[in-house]
C-alpha positions, 0 to 999 in steps of 0.5 A, spaced: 769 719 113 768 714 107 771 720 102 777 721 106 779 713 106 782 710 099 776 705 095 776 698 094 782 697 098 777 692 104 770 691 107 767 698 111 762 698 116 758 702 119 754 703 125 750 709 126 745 710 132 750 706 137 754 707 143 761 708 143 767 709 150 771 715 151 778 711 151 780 715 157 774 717 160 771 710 159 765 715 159 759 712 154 756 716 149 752 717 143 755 716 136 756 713 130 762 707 128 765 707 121 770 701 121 774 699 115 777 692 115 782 691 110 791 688 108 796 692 108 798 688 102 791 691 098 792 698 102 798 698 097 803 704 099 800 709 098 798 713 105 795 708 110 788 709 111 790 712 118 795 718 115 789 719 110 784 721 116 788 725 119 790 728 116 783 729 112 780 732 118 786 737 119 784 739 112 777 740 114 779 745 120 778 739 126 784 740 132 788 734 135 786 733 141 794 731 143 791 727 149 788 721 146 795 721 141 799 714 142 803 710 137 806 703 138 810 698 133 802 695 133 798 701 131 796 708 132 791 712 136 789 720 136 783 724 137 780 731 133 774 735 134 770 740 132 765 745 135 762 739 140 763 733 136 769 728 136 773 723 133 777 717 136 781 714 130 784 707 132 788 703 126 791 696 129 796 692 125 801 686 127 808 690 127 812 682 129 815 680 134 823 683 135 824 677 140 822 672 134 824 674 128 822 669 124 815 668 127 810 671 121 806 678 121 799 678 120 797 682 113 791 685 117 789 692 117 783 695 121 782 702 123 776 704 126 773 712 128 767 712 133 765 719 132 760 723 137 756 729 138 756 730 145 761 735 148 
């Protein structure tokens, strides 16, 4: 999952052996995490790290699972599969406030992909 996202661009994390959430079953399952916490000023503008996994995984010949795909000015949310294992790819970052203009937006960025075997 790693090669897909763009290097030096933050800190990866990875959690192996671990339990993650169906997020809409709320179902418990084995898997592993893969976090990448990073700017979006650092992320430069190129193709956010979110796109890049899409899209590498579409590449890779996973199918979306368009029942888990949700977008909002704040993040984005999908799912793909292969075979019985899944992915559930989050990426969240501070799209402002329209209400409030002047208020500052956070630099962050942070994409999470929490992958499972279990059918």
């Amino acid at each position: 999952m790693a090669a897909l996202l763009p290097p030096d661009t933050g800190q990866f994390t990875l959690t192996g052996d671990t339990v993650i959430l169906d997020p809409r079953s709320e179902q418990r399952l084995p898997g592993c995490v893969v976090r990448l916490a990073a700017t979006r000023s650092a992320l430069g503008q190129a193709a956010p790290p979110d796109q890049r996994v899409r899209d590498g995984l579409a590449a890779l010949g996973w199918r979306e699972n368009l029942q888990y795909s949700a977008d909002g000015p704040d993040g984005t949310a999908f799912a793909y599969w292969l075979g019985t294992a899944t992915c559930f790819v989050e990426a969240r970052w501070d799209g402002g406030d329209d209400a409030d203009p002047a208020r500052g937006r956070s630099d962050d960025y942070v994409l999470t992909v929490a992958c499972t075997s279990e059918p």
